[in-house]
N, C-alpha and C positions, 0 to 999 in steps of 0.2 A: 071500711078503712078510715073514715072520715072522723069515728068516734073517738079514735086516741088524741087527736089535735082539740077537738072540743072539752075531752075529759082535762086534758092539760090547762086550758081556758077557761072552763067550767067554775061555778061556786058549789053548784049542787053535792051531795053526798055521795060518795064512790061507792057502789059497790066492790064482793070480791072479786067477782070475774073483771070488774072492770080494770079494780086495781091489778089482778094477776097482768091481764092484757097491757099495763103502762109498763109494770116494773119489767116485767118481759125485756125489754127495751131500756128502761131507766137506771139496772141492777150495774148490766157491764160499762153506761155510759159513765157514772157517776163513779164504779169504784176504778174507771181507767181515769178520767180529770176529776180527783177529789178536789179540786180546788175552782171549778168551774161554777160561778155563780149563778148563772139562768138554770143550770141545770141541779143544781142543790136547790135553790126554790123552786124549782117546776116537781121537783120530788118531796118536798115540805109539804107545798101546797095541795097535794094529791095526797100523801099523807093525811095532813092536817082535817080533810075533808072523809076519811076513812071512819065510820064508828067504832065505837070500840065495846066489845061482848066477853063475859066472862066465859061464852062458849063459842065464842067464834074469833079463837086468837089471831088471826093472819093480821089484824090491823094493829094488834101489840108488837108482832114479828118483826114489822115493816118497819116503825118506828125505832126499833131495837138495833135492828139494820142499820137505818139511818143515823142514829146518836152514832153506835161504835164505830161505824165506817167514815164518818164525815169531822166526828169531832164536835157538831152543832150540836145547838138546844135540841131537843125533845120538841117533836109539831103536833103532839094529839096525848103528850103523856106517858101513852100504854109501855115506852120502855123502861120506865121504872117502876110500873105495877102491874106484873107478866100474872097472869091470871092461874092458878091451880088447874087449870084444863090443860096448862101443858106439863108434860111428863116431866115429873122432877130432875131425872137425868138429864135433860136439856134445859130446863129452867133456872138451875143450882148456877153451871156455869157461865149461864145468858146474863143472870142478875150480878154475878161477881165480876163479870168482863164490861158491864154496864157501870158498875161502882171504882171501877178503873182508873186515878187520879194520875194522867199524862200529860208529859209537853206535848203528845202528839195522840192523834185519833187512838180510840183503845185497839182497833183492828189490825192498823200499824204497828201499834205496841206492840200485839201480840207477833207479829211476823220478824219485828225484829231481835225481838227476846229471843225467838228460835233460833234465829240466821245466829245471833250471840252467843247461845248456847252450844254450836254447833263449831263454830269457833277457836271456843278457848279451849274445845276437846280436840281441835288440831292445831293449839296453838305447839307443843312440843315439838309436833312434826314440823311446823315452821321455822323452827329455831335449830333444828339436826341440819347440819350438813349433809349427812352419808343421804338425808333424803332426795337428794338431787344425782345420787346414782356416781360413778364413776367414781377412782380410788384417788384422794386427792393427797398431793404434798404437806409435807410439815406449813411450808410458806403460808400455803392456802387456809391450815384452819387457824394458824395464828391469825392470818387479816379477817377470817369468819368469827373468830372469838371475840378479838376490839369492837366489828359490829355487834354480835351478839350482847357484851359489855355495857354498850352506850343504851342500848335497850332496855336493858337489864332492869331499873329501877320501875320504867312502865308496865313490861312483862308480869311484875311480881304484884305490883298495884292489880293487874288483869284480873291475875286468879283468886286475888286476896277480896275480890270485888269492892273494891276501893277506886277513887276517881282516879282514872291514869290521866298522861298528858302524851300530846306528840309529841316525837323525841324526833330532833334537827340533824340529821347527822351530818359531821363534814366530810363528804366523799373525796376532797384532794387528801386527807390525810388517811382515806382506805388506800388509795393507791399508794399513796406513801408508804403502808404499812405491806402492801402485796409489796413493792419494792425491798424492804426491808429483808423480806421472807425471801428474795431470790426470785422472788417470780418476775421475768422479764414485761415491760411493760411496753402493751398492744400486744402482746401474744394470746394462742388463743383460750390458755388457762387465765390467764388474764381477764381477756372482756367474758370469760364467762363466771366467773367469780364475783366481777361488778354485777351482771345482771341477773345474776344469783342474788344479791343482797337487795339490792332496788327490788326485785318479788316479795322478795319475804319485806321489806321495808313497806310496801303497798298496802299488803294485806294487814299487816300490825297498824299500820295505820285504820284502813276501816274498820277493824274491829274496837279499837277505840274511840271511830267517829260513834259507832254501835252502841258502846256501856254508854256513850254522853247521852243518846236518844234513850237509850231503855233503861236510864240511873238504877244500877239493881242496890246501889246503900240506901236507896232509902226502904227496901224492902216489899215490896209489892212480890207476888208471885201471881203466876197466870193460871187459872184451875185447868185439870187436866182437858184434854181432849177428848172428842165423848166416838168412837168408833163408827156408830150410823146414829140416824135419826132414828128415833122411836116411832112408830108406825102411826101410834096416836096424834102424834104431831105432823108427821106425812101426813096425813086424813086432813086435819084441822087445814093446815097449812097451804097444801096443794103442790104441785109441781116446780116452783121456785122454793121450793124449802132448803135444800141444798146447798142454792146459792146463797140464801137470805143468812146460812147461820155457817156459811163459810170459817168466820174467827174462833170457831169453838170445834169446829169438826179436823179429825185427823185428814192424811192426806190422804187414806184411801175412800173416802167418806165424804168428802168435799165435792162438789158437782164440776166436773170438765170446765175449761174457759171455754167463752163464748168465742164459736167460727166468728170474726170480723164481716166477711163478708156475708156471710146470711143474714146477720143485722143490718148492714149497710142494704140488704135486698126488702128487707121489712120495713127498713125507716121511710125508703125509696115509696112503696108502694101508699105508706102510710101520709105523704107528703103527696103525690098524687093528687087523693083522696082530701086534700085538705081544702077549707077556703085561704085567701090571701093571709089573714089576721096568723090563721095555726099555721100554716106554712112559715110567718117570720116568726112565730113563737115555738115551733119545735125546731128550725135552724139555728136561734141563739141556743138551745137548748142543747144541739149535739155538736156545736162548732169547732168546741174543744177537743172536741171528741173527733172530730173528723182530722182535725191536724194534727194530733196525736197518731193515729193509724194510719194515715195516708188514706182513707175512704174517702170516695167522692159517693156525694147522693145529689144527682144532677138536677133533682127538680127544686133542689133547696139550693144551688151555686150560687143563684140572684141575691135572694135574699143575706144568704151570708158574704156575701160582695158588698152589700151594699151599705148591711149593719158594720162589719169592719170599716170601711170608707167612715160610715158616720161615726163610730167611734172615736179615730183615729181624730175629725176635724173637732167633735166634740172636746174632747181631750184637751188640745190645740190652742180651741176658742179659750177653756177655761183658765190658760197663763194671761190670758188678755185684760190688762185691769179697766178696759170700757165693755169687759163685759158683767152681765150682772146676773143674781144667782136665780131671778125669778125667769131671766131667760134660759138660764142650764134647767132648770125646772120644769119647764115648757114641752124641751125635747123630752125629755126623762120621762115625761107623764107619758109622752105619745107613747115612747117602746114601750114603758108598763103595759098598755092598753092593745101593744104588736098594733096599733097602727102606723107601720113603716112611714107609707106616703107621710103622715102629719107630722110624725116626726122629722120628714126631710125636712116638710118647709117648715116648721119651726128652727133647722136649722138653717135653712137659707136667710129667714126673716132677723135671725139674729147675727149670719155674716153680715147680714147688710148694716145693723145697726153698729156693729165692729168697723166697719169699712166706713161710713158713715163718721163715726165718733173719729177714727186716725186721719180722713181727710181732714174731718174740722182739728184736730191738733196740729195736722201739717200747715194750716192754713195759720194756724193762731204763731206757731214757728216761725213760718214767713213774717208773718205780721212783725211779729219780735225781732226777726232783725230786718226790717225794714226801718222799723223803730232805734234801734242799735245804731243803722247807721248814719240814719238823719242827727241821732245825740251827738256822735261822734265827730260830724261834719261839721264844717263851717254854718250853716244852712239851718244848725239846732233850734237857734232863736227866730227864723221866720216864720212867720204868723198865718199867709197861706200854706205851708205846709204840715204844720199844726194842726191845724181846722182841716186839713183831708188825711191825717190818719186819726184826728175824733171820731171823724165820720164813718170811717170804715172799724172801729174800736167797737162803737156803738151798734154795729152788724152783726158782731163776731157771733152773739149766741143766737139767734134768727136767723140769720141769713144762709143761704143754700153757698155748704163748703169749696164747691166748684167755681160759681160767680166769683165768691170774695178771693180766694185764689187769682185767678185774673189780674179781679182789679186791684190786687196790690204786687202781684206783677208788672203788670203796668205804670202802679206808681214807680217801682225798685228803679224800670229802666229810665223814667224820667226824672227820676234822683239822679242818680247815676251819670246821668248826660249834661244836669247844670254842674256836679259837681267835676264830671272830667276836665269841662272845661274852664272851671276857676280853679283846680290843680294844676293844670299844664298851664297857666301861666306862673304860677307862684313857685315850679318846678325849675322853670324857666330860668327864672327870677335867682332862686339858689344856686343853681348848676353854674351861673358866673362867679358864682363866689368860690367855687371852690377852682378854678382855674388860677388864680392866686397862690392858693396852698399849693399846686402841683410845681408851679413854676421856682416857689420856693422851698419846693425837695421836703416838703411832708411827708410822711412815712406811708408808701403806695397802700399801706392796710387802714388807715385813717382818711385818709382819701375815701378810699372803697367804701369805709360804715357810713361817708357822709353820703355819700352817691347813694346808699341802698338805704338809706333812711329819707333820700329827698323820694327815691323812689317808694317806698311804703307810704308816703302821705298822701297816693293813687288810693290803697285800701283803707287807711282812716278818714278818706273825705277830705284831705285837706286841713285836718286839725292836728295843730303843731308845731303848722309850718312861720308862727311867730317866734317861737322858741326856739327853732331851729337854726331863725335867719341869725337870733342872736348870739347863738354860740357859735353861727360859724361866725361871724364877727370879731366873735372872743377869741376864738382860736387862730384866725388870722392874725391879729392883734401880737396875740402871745409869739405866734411862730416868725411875724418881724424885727419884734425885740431879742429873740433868741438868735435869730440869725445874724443880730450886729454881735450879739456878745459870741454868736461862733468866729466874725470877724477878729474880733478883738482878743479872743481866746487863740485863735492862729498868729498873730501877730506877735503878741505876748510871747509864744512860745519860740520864734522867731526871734523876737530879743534875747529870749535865755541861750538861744545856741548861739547867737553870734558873740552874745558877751560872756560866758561863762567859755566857752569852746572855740574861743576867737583865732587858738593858735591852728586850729584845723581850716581854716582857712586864707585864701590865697587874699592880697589886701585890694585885688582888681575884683574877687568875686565878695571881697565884704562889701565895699564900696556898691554894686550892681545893688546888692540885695536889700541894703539900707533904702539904695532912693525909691527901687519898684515898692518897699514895704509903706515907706511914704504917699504915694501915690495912689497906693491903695486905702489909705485909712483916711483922706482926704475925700475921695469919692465915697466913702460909706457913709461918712458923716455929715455930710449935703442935704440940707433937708429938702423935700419933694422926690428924694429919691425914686424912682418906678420899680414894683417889686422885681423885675426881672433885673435890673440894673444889682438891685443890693443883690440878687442871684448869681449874677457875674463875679461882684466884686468877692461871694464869699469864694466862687469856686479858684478865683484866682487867689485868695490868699493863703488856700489850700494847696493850691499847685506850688504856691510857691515856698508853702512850709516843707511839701515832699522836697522840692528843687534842695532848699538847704539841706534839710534833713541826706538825701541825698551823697552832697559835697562834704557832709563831716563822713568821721571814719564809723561805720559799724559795730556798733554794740552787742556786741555776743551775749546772750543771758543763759545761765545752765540747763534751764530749762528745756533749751533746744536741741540739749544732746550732746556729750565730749565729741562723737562722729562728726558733729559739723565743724567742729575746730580744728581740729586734726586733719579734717578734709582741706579747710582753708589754707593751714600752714601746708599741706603739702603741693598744693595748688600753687600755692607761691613760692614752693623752691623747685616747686621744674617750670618755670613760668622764666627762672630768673637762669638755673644752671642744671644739668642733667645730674642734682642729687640722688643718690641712693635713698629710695622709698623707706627703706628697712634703719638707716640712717637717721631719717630726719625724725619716724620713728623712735627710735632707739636716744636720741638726745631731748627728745617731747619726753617721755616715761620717767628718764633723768634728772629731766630740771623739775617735775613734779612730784620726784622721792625726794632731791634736795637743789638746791638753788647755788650749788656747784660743779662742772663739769670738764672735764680735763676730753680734749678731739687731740688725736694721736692720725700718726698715716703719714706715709711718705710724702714727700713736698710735692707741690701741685696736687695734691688729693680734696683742696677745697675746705680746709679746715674753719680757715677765715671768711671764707664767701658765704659757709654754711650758714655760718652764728651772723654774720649779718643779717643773711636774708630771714633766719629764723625771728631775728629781734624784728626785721621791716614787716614781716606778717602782723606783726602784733602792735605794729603801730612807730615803733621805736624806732628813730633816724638823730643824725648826728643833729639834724637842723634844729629837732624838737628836744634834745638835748636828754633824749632817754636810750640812744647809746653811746657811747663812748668804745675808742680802739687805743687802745693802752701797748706799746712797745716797749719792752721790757729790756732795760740794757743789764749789762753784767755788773756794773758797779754799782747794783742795786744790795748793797750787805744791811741795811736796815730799812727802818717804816720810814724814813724823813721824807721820801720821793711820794712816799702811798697816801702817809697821815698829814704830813706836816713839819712846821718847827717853828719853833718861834724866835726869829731871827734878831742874833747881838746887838748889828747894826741899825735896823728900824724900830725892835724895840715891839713889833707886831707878830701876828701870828700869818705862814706861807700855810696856805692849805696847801693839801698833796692832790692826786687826781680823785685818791678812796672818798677824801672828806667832801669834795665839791660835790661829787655823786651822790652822795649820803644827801648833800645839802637840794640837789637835783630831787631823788627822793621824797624828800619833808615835803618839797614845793606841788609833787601831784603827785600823792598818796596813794591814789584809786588807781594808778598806770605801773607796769612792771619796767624796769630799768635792766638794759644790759651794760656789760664790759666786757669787752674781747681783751683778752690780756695774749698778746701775740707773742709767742714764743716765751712762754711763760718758765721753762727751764735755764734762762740765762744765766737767771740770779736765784741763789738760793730760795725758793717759795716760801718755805717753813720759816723764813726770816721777814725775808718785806711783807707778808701777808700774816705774820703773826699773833697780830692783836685781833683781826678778821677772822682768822681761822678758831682761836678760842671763842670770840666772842657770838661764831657760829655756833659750834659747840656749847656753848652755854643757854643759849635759844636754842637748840634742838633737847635740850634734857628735860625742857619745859618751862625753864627761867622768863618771869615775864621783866619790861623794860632793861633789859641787855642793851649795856651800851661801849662804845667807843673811847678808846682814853686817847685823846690828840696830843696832850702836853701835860704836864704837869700841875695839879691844882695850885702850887705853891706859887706859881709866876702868873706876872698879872701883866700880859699884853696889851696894846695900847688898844685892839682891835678886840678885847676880850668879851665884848657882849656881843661882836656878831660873831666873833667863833669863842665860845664857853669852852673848856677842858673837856668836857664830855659831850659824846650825841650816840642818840639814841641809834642802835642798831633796825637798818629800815630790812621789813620784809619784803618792801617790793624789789629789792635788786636780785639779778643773778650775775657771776660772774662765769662766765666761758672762756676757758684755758686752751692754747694752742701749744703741741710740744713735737720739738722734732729731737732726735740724739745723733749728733755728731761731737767731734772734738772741740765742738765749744759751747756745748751745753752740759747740764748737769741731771744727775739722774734721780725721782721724785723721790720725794724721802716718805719711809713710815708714815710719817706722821698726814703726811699729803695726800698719799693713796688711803689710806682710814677713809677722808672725810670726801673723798671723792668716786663718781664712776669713772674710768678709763675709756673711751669710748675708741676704738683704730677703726677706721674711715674706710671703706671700700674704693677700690683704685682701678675696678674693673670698668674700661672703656667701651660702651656701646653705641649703637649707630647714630642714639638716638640724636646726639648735639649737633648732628649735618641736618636736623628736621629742626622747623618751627614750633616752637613751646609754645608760644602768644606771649602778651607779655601778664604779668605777676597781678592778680586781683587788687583790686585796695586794698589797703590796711583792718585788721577788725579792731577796735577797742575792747579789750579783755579785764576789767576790772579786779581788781584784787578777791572782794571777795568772791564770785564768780570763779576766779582762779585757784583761786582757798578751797572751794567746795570741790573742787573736781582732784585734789592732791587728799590720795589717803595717807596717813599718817599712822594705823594702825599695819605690822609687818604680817603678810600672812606665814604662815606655821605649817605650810602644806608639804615641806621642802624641809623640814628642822634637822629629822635625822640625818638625813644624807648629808647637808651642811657641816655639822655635828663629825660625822665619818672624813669629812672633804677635811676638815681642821685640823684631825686626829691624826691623818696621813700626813701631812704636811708638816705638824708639826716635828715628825721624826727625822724631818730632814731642817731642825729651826726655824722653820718658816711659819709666819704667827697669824692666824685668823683671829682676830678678835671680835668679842661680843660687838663690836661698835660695826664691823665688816658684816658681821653675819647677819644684824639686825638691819642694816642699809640695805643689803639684797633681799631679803624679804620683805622690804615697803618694795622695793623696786617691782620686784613680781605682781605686791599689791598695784602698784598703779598702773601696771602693764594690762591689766583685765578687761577685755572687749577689745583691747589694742592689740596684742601680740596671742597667739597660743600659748596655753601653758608651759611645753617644753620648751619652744622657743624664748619664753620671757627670760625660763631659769638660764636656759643656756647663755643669751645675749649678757644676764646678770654674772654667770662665773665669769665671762670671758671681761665682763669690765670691772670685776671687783675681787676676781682670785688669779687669775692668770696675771695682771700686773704685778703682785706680791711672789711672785716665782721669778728667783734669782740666783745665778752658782752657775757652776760647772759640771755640766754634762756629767761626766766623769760621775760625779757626788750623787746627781739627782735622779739618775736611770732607776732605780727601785722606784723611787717616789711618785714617779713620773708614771713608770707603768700599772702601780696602783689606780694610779689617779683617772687613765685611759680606761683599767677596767669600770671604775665609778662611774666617769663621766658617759660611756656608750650603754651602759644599762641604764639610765633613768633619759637616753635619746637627745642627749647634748652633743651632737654631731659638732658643732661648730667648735666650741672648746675641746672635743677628742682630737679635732683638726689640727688644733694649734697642738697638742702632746704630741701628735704623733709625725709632725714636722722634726721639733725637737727629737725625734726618737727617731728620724730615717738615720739609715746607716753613712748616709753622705755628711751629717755632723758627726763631727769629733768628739772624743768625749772631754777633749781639752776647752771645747768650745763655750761661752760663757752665755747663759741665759736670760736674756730680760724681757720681763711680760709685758714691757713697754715698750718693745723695740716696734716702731712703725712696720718695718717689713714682716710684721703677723699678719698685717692685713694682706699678705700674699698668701696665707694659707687659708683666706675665706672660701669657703664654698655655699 
């Protein structure tokens, strides 16, 4: 048994029994791991060593063997000059499967030329639905056809034997397509349809990995298959014939696979039998082989433990660039030679010089930054420490990697420890500098870089820390000066409010605010100042910019929202009287469609309280002369009380209340101006307000510089340059009209209602005026344009027809909606948006721009009127149906006469 590990080892010349005795053994090993190298040279070499006889072919056979099954060179020649002793029948297609030009062993080839051929003769049946049995749906073969389709072009490539490709299919859109067809998706025609198609997509695919391995365009063919061996070649050849000419014999012809385990009982016995050297030389030889089959051959477990193991650190070592190739060479020779043991310790001898060489790197690493950090240090230029890493410099390639390790450990911590402690003072040393910065309100994130940079000059050694004391210096420096000019910068600002906005305060808190502003810029400006003092002084000149800031009136900017204005005013008319939310509402929407408004409502309904407190929210008081209460007597038949006149006797011009306002006005442009004009039906309106009411109208049609005629340009008053014939019409005023109808007032005319909303007052008493309001917020300052921006001035259109229909009816009873009415309630709507709901805005808009224009007699207007109820309850104008259908209770008269102005409508609010 001992012979087959020596023949393996051997140089001498093999006989054939000897060789029959190897390949025995080496035929199934080699064609189960054709890619196992010990074992293709262990069968080279036994080859190689075989003679070769014109009459004793087995040593061409073997070699024949070996080319076609391995794909290697030729080891003795004889497969490509098969000798005439063998029988032409098997010689013809030994020599043509030898001359076999493949990517792959010709053995191979030939098995998969068959498996190919075998194939594309069911490829059809691959491609049939009906071959998968059961009767299928229309659905089903239309989604088996689209795969079929996407195939298609490879399929045809298949049989045309031309290069196919794999073809991608995208199976969301099979499913799409079984969808398509009706078939319910997860059903179970469904998932078998899918892995229907995944089969047949499987196999198409192998058979195209198949034509790429056996390329039949380029034309090779395989010579037939020969039925038995010719007996002459049995003789020659001996009992491995069989196996030896496997790729040319048919299948029934071909010799049985070799039992596994009978070989594994041969190898066993044969390994026994062996000295140490053949034992590790036939275990690399079937290792592949053993873990291929799962065979153990237990007398060879060591050795192949142990050649794996070495392998693997082999392997390993070779990424190591301190290892070198005459050391891999070293072991390489042992296993040539199967002396295992030598080959260990050539690899033990060469971990050591691996482990070796990465100490001394690790050690030269250390060195370097031991080096690194003494550069880095304050300590760079000392001349003792210098001279002891020369010294150890000077070691690095001598000296034993362990020692020097050590001892520049040892130096690191004695670096280390002069320099912690020339860092902690000069740490020290900064960290009071920056107690300065904090006290005078440096930015906590500036602070912090300084703090974590005094702290890192712990890991640079201390170097830096000259440049760092000077910029904190610098920054000091800067953040003193900055903080006079934040001084100075508050104070400043300080002046502009108390001089620019002087009338906003009181002359007891000017006076305070003047001297503390003194006092403060007195002590800023002290030289020797202590930084905490100038820290004082700024926070006080802060507090005291809020303090004023404070005491003026609040500056609304749009930005913050119409909600918070609105909020404001309303805040201040229940602060002051229990106004109607919906009211105060409702006259905000109005003065921001136009900037005149007529409050209607029984007497004590708060007409006059309202529009005060509405003007005091926004700043406007009689003291600061932005409002005014104008009492309207009855012998008011022209302008002369409103404009002016320029009197016979003095020869000057009397301004009236309009022109002073105007002139109130000019004087603070950015502030809105009220006028309560109190019982504004005394005197004819459309007369005293005349030249205001056109010259409204002439600015709302877009006219820019609209002005005022006071008097006459032709007369020249003695006072004529400070009141000139003309002024300019101011946008910041509104006027607010109060109207009540009794027998001694007059009722609004056309021309009055046009240009105005009608607003009747709600007069409904609730509990709330026996409860505490608090008192009214401060004032806010609402700036013109600010005020400007929040007033839409385009009408919206949402409303047209119905308006349209509201005018149509009305007019058949002469009652006139005009373009100028109808386009006013639609800005109104527009500026009601976020304020009011939409039905609500329209409604509150008829009730103050169509229901005033309703006048007659009961009697006349019942048609009109019940029109108008049906109009106004389908588009959810409850509140103006309310007012119709007062008018229409049967408790009026039909003699009884109607006016949409009459205060007592606000008894029909609901």
């Amino acid at each position: 048994m001992a012979k087959l590990t020596k023949i393996l080892r051997g140089t001498d010349p093999v006989s054939e029994t000897e060789a029959n005795q190897v390949f025995e053994l080496l035929v199934p090993v080699v064609e189960r791991s054709p890619g196992a190298d010990d074992a293709l040279d262990a069968a080279a070499g036994v080859i190689g060593r075989c003679p070769l006889s014109k009459d004793r072919p087995l040593a061409h056979v073997l070699d024949w063997w070996f080319v076609v099954t391995t794909g290697r060179a030729s080891a003795n020649g004889g497969a490509h000059r098969l000798p005439e002793s063998i029988d032409e029948r098997a010689r013809g297609p030994m020599a043509a499967v030898a001359q076999l030009s493949a990517t792959v062993p010709a053995a191979e080839w030939l098995d998969k030329q068959r498996q190919l051929d075998l194939r594309l003769k069911g490829i059809d049946n691959d491609l049939s639905l009906d071959a998968y049995g059961a009767v299928k749906v229309p659905g089903e073969r239309d989604a088996w056809k689209w795969f079929i389709d996407q195939w298609r072009p490879a399929t045809e490539r298949l049989r045309n034997g031309c290069r196919a490709e794999i073809i991608e299919i995208d199976w969301r859109r099979l499913e799409t397509e079984l969808r398509a067809g009706s078939v319910e998706g997860g059903s179970k025609r469904f998932r078998e349809l899918q892995k229907r198609c995944r089969e047949a997509d499987n196999r198409l695919r192998a058979t195209v990995h198949l034509q790429h391995a056996v390329e039949p365009w380029t034309g090779q063919r395989s010579p037939d298959l020969i039925g038995e061996v010719p007996s002459s070649v049995r003789y020659a050849v001996g009992h491995l014939v069989e196996a030896l000419l496997r790729p040319i014999l048919s299948a029934s012809a071909a010799a049985p696979e070799v039992n596994g385990a009978n070989l594994a009982v041969g190898l066993e016995a044969h390994a026994r039998g062996g000295d140490a050297r053949g034992r590790y030389r036939l275990a690399r030889v079937v290792s592949d082989w053993c873990e291929e089959t799962g065979k153990d051959i237990p007398s060879l477990q060591e050795e192949m433990q142990r050649h794996r193991a070495l392998t693997a650190a082999l392997e390993l070592l070779g990424t190591k660039p301190e290892v070198t190739d005459d050391g891999i060479d070293e072991v390489r020779l042992a296993v040539l030679e199967d002396d295992l043991e030598a080959a260990e310790e050539a690899l033990a001898r060469l971990r050591e010089q691996v482990e070796r060489a990465e100490r001394a790197g690790q050690a030269r690493a250390q060195f370097e930054g031991l080096r690194r950090k003494l550069n880095e240090s304050v300590l760079s230029d000392d001349d003792a420490w210098k001279e002891r890493l020369d010294d150890i410099r000077a070691r690095m390639e001598t000296g034993d990697p362990r020692e020097l390790a050590a001892e520049i450990g040892t130096a690191q911590r004695s670096l280390g420890e002069a320099l912690d402690k020339m860092v902690e003072n000069q740490q020290e040393n900064l960290r009071e500098l920056t107690e300065p910065l904090r006290i005078l309100g440096a930015p906590d994130a500036r602070v912090r870089d300084f703090e974590r940079r005094i702290d890192a000059l712990e890991q640079r050694g201390g170097r830096g820390a000259g440049g760092l004391k000077h910029e904190l210096e610098n920054a000091l420096a800067e953040l003193r000066s900055q903080r006079r000019a934040d001084i100075q910068g508050s104070l400043a600002e300080i002046d502009r409010i108390l001089t620019t906005e002087r009338e906003d305060f009181s002359d007891d808190d000017l006076g305070l605010f003047l001297n503390r502003r003194s006092e403060i810029e007195a002590l800023s400006q002290t030289e020797g100042t202590s930084d905490r003092d100038l820290a004082e002084s700024l926070e006080v000149a802060e507090d005291l910019q809020r303090e004023v800031e404070d005491h003026r009136i609040y500056r609304w900017r749009a930005d913050e929202g119409e909600d918070a204005l609105l909020e404001h005013i309303l805040e201040s008319c229940r602060g002051a009287l229990d106004f109607d939310p919906l009211d105060v509402k409702r006259l905000y929407v109005s003065l921001k469609t136009r900037p005149f408004a007529i409050l209607a409502g029984l007497t004590g309904s708060g007409k006059s309280s309202l529009t005060r407190t509405f003007a005091a929210a926004l700043g406007a008081t009689t003291a600061n002369r932005r409002f005014r209460r104008v009492a309207v007597r009855p012998d008011w038949i022209d302008q002369s009380e409103v404009l002016g006149y320029v009197s016979p006797v003095s020869d000057q011009f009397v301004p009236g209340w309009l022109s002073e306002t105007v002139r109130d006005c000019e004087h603070a442009p950015d502030r809105l101006h009220f006028v309560l004009l109190d019982e504004m039906n005394l005197a004819p309106v459309e007369q005293y307000l005349a030249e205001w009411l056109s010259a409204l109208e002439e600015a709302r049609s877009g006219s820019e510089d609209v002005r005022l005629r006071l008097y006459s340009p032709d007369l020249a008053p003695k006072n004529r340059d400070d009141w000139p014939p003309q002024m300019v019409l101011p946008d910041n005023l509104v006027i607010v009209g109060t109207v009540n109808v009794d027998e001694t007032t007059r009722p609004l005319s056309e021309r009055v209602l046009d240009r105005a909303n009608v607003l009747l007052l709600n007069v409904e008493i609730s509990n709330s005026h026996h409860e505490s309001n608090g008192s009214p917020p401060p004032p806010w300052h609402v700036g013109m344009t600010e005020w400007t921006s929040v007033c839409a001035t385009e009408p919206s259109d949402k409303h047209h027809d119905f308006l349209v229909e509201v005018a149509h009816i009305l007019r058949e009873s002469n009652i006139g909606v005009g373009l100028r009415a109808h386009l006013e309630l639609e800005r109104f709507v527009a500026n009601a948006e976020q304020i009011l709901d939409p039905e609500t805005a329209l409604d509150w808009g008829i009730v103050q721009r169509i229901i005033p224009k309703i006048r007659g007699f009961k009697g006349h207007l019942v048609g009109t009127l019940g029109e108008l109820l049906e109009e106004f309850e389908a588009v959810g104008a409850e509140q103006s149906a309310s007012v119709i259908r007062r008018w229409l209770d049967e408790r009026v008269s039909d003699d009884e006469f109607m006016d949409g102005t009459d205060p007592r409508l606000a008894l029909a609010r609901i």
